[in-house]
C-alpha positions in Angstrom: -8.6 24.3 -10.8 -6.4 27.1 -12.5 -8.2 29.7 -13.7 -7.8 29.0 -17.8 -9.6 25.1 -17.1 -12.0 27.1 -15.0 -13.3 29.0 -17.8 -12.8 26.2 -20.3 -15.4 24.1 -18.7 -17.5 26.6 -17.8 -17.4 27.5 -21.5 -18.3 24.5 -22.4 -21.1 24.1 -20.0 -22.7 27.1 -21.0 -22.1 26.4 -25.1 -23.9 23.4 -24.5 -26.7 24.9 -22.6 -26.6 27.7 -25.5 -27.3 25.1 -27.7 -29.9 23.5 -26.3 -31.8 26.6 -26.5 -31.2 28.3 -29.8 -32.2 24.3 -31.0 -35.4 25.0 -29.1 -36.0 28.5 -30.5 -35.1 27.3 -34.2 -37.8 24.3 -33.7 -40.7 27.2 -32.7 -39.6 29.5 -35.1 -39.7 27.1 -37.9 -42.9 25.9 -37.5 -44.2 29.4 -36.2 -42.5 30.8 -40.0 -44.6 32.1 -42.8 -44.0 35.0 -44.9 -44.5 38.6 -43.0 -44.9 36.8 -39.4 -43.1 37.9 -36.2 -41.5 35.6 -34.6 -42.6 35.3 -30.5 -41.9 32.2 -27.7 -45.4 31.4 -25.5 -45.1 30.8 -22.0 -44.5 27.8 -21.7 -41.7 27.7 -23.9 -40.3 30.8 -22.5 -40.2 29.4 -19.0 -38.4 26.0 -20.5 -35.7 28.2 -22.0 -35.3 30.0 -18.2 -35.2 26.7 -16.8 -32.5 25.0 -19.0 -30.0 28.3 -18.3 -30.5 28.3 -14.6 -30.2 24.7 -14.5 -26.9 25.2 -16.8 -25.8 27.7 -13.7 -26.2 25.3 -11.4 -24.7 22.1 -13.3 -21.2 24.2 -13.9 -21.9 25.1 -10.0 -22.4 21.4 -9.1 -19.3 20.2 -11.0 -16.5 22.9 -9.4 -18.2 21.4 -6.3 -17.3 18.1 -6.7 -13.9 18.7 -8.4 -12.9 20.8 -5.3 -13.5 17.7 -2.8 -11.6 15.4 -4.8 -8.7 17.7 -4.9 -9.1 18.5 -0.9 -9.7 14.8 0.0 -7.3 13.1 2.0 -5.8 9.9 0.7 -5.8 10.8 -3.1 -6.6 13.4 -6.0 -7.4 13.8 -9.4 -4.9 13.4 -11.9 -4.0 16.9 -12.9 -4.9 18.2 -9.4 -2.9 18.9 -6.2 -2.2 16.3 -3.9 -0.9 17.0 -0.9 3.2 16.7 -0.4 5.6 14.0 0.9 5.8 15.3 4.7 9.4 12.9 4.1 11.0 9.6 2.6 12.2 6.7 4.1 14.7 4.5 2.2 16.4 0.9 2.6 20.0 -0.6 0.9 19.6 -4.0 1.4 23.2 -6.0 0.3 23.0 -9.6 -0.9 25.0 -12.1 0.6 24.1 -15.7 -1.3 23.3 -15.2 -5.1 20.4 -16.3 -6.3 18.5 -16.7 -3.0 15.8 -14.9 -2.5 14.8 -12.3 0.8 12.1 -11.0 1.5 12.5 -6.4 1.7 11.9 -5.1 4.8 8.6 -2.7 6.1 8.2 0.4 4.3 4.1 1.3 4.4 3.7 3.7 1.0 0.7 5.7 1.1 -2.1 5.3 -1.3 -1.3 7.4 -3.5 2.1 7.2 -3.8 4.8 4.3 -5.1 7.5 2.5 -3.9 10.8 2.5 -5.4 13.0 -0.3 -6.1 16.6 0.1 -7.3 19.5 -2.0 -8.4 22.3 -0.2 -6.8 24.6 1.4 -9.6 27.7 -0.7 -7.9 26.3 -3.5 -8.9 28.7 -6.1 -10.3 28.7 -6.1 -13.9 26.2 -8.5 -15.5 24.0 -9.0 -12.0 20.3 -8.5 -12.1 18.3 -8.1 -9.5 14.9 -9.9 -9.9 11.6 -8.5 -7.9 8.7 -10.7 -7.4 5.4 -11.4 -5.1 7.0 -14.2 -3.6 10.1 -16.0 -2.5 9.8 -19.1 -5.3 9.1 -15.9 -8.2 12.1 -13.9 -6.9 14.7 -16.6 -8.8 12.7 -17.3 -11.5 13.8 -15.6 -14.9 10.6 -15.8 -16.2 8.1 -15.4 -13.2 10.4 -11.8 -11.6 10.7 -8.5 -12.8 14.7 -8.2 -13.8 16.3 -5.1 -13.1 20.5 -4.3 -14.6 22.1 -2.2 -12.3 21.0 1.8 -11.5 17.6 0.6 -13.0 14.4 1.3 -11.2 10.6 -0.3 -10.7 8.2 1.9 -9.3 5.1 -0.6 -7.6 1.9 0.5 -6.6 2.1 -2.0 -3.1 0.9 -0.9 0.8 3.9 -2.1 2.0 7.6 -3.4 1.0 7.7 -6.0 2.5 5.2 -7.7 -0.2 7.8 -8.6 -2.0 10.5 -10.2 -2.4 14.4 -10.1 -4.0 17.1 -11.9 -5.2 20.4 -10.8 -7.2 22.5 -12.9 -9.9 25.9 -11.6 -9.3 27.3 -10.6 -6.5 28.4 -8.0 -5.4 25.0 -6.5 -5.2 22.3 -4.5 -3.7 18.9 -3.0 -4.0 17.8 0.4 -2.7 14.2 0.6 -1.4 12.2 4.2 -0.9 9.1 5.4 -0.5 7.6 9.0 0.2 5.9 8.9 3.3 2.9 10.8 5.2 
C-alpha cells in the first residue's frame, strides 16, 4: 500500500472506532445529566470504551495483514496493487490462406492474470475482417464471431490460444497473437 492509502484507511478505521465511543460516552452522559452534576464513566463502561480502541488497533492491524498477502500472492493481486511483471512475451502471425475458412490459433498458455492479444495485422487488405470465435463453425459466422478491421485488437481472458479459433474475409490477411508470459 502507498503510504497516503495507508493512512487513509487507517483514518478511517480509527474515525469509526472514534465514533463508536464518543456515541457511547454521549448515551452515559445524557442519562447521567442534571443540572450541577459531573460527568464520570463506571467501570464497566470504562473497560468497553478500552476494549473497542484496542480492538480498533487490531482490526486496522488485521486488514494491512490481509491486503499484504493478496499483493504478495503468486498467481494474482488486487486491483490497484502490484503484481508481479511479465518475465517475457511470446507472439504468433498467423497468414490466411482460404478466406472465410476458419483455423484454429496455435498454443500460447496466458497466465491467470494476464490476457491474450489478438490482432488484425495493419496490412490487412482493405475491407477484410478477421472474425474470432470459441469454435470453428462461430469463426465464419457474422453474427456468432467477434469482427475485428485491420490494426484492431481483442484482449481475452483464455488459458490458452488455442481455444479459439479464426477466419478472415479478405485476403490478403493475418492475425498477430501475444501474450505476456511467466
Amino acid at each position: 500500500m502507498s503510504g497516503e492509502n495507508e493512512n487513509a484507511g487507517k483514518a478511517g478505521l480509527i474515525v469509526g472506532g472514534l465514533a463508536g465511543v464518543l456515541a457511547i460516552i454521549a448515551m452515559a452522559k445524557k442519562a447521567s445529566a442534571a443540572p450541577g452534576s459531573t460527568f464520570s464513566l463506571d467501570e464497566a463502561t470504562r473497560q468497553l470504551l478500552i476494549a473497542i480502541a484496542e480492538a480498533n488497533v487490531q482490526l486496522v492491524a488485521d486488514v494491512e495483514a490481509i491486503l499484504q498477502k493478496m499483493t504478495t500472492s503468486s498467481g494474482g493481486g488486487l486491483s490497484g496493487y502490484p503484481v508481479a511483471n511479465a518475465i517475457s512475451m511470446r507472439s504468433i502471425t498467423l497468414t490466411f490462406n482460404v478466406a472465410n475458412k476458419a483455423v484454429i490459433l496455435p498454443s500460447i498458455k496466458v497466465p491467470d492474470d494476464m490476457e491474450i492479444i489478438v490482432k488484425a495485422d495493419p496490412g490487412n487488405a482493405v475491407g477484410s475482417i478477421v472474425r474470432v470465435a470459441e469454435n470453428e463453425a462461430n469463426a465464419i459466422d457474422p453474427v456468432n464471431s467477434y469482427p475485428l478491421i485491420p490494426n484492431e485488437f481483442r484482449a481475452v481472458r483464455i488459458q490458452d490460444a488455442s481455444k479459439l479459433w479464426v477466419s478472415a474475409t479478405v485476403l490478403p490477411a493475418a492475425v498477430i497473437v501475444s501474450a505476456e508470459q511467466r
